[in-house]
N, C-alpha and C positions, 0 to 999 in steps of 0.2 A: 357900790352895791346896787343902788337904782341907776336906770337909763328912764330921762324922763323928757321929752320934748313938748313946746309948746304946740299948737297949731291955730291959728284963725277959724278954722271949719267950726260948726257946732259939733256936739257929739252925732248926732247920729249919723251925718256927714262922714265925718274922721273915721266912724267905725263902720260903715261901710267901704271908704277907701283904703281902710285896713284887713280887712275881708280880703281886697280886693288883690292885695300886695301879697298877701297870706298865700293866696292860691298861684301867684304870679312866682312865687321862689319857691315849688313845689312840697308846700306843707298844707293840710286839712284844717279847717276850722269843725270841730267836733261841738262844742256848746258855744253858744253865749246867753252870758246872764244880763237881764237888765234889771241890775240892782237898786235902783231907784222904782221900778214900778211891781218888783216884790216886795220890797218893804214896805209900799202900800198898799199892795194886796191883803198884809199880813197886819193893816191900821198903823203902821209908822209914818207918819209925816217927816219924809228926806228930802230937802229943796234940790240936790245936786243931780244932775246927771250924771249916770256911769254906767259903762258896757265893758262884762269881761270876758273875752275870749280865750276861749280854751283851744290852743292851735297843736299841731302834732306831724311831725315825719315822722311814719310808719320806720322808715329806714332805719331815722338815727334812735326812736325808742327804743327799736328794738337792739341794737348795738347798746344803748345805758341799761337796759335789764338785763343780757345777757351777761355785763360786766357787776354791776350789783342790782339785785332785785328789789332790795331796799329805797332803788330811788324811786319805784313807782309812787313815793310820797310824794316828789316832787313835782311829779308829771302828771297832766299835757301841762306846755311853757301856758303861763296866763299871759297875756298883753289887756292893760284895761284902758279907754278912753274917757276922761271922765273930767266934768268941769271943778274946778277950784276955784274960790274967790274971782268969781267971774269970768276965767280963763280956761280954754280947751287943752288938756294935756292927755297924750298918748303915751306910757308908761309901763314897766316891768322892773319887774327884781332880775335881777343876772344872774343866767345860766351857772355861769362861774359862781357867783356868791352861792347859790343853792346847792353846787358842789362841794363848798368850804364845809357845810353842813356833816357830810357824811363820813366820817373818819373811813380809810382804805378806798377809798374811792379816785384816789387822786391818778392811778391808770386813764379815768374818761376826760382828765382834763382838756385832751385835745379835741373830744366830739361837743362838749361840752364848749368851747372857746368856738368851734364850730356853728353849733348854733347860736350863738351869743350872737356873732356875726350878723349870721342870715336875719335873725329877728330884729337886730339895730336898724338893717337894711328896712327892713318892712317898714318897720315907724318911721322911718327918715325917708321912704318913699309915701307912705299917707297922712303925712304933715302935709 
């Protein structure tokens, strides 16, 4: 259900080398949140570092709306970078698992296993 790899980089490191990879297997970075310095904006004291990106091929979204529109709940893919007990991890939930979600949907499996792909690549390139 998760793909989750370690990395040595710190975050911010990781998550511009993930940025970096994003753009490199031709998908968009539309947002990233840095969830550590809005919940102190917002007076929550969060020790962790974490950055989530909101990535998107125009291509293939358009292909999973076309098939259900429904899954715009899903979309854009997140990829987060984010430290854990001391350690740098670059992470997502699977395409695929977020397809298991939506009953009749199982036509996108293959755009869907498609991107799972591309996005593994990305994190396994900015590890």
């Amino acid at each position: 259900m998760l793909y989750v790899k370690d990395t040595p980089k710190d975050v911010p490191t990781a998550a511009r080398d993930l940025e970096e990879a994003v753009k490199r297997n031709k998908f968009g970075v539309l947002h990233v949140h840095d969830l550590q310095k809005t919940l102190q904006e917002k007076g929550v004291d969060f020790p962790n570092a974490c950055r989530i990106l909101e990535v998107c091929n125009p291509q293939r979204a358009v292909q999973v709306l076309t098939g259900n529109m429904g899954m715009n709940m899903a979309l854009p893919c997140r990829i987060s970078v984010y430290q854990e007990q001391g350690k740098t991890k670059i992470g997502m939930i699977r395409p695929t698992a977020l397809l298991a979600l939506f009953p009749g949907a199982s036509d996108l499996k293959t755009v869907a296993e498609d991107v799972e792909r591309e996005t593994m690549r990305m994190i396994d390139e900015a590890r």
